[in-house]
C-alpha positions as CSV (number, residue, x, y, z in Angstrom):
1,X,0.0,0.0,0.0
2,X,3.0,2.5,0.9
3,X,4.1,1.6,-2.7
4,X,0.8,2.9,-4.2
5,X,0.4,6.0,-2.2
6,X,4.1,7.2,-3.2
7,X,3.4,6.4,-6.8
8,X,-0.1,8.7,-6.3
9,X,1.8,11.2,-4.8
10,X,4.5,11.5,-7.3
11,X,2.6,11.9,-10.2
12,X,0.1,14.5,-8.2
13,X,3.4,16.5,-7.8
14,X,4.9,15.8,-10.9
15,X,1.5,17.0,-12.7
16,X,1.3,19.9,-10.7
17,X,4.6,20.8,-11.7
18,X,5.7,21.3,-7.6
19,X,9.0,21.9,-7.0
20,X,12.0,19.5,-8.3
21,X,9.3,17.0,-9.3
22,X,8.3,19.3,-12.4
23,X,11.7,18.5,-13.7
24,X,11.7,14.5,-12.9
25,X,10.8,12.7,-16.0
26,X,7.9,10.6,-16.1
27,X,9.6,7.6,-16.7
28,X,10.5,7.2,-13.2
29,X,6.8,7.1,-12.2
30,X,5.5,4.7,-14.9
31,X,8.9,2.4,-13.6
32,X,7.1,2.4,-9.9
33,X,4.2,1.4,-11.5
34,X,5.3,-1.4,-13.7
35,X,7.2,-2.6,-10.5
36,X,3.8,-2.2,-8.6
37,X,2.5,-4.4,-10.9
38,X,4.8,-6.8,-11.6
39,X,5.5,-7.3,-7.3
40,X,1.5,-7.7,-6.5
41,X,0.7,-9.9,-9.5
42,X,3.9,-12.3,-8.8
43,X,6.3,-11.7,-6.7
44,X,3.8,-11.5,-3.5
45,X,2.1,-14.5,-4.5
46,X,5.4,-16.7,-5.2
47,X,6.2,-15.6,-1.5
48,X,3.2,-16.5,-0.5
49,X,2.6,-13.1,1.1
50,X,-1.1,-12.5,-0.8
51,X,-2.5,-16.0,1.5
52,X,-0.8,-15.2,4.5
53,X,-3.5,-12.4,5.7
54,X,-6.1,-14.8,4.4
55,X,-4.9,-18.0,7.0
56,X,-4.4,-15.3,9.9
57,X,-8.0,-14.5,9.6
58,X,-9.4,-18.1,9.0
59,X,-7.6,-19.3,12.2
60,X,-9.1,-15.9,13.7
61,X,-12.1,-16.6,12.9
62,X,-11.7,-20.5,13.6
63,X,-10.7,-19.7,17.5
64,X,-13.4,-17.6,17.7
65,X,-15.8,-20.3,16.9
66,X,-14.0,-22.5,19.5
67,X,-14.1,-20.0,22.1
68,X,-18.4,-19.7,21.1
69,X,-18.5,-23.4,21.2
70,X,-16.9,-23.9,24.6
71,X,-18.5,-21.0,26.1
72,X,-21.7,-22.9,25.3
73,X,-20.9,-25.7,26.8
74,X,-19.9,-24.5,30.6
């Protein structure tokens, strides 16, 4: 997400022509975003990072039905 809001906010400043960022080529930005792209359609998912917030709030949620459960019971 950091990623994303620092491409946002570089080519808000470099279309508003703000300071030394009216002078930085667009190249760079379109760079950021091809790397944005190429990190959250592979690179996340070969490390696994993409199903990793999933499993946390399975067993979240799984614990939570445990805890219901047991409550239940006593």
């Amino acid at each position: 997400m950091p990623l994303i809001l620092l491409i946002v906010a570089l080519a808000a400043l470099r279309g508003f022509e703000v300071w030394r960022f009216a002078d930085m080529s667009w190249w760079v930005i379109v760079a950021l975003v091809a790397f944005a792209f190429i990190w959250f359609e592979f690179i996340e998912k070969m490390l696994g990072l993409d199903k990793k917030k999933d499993h946390e709030l399975q067993d979240k949620r799984r614990n939570e039905r445990v805890k219901k459960s047991l409550d239940k019971r006593r």
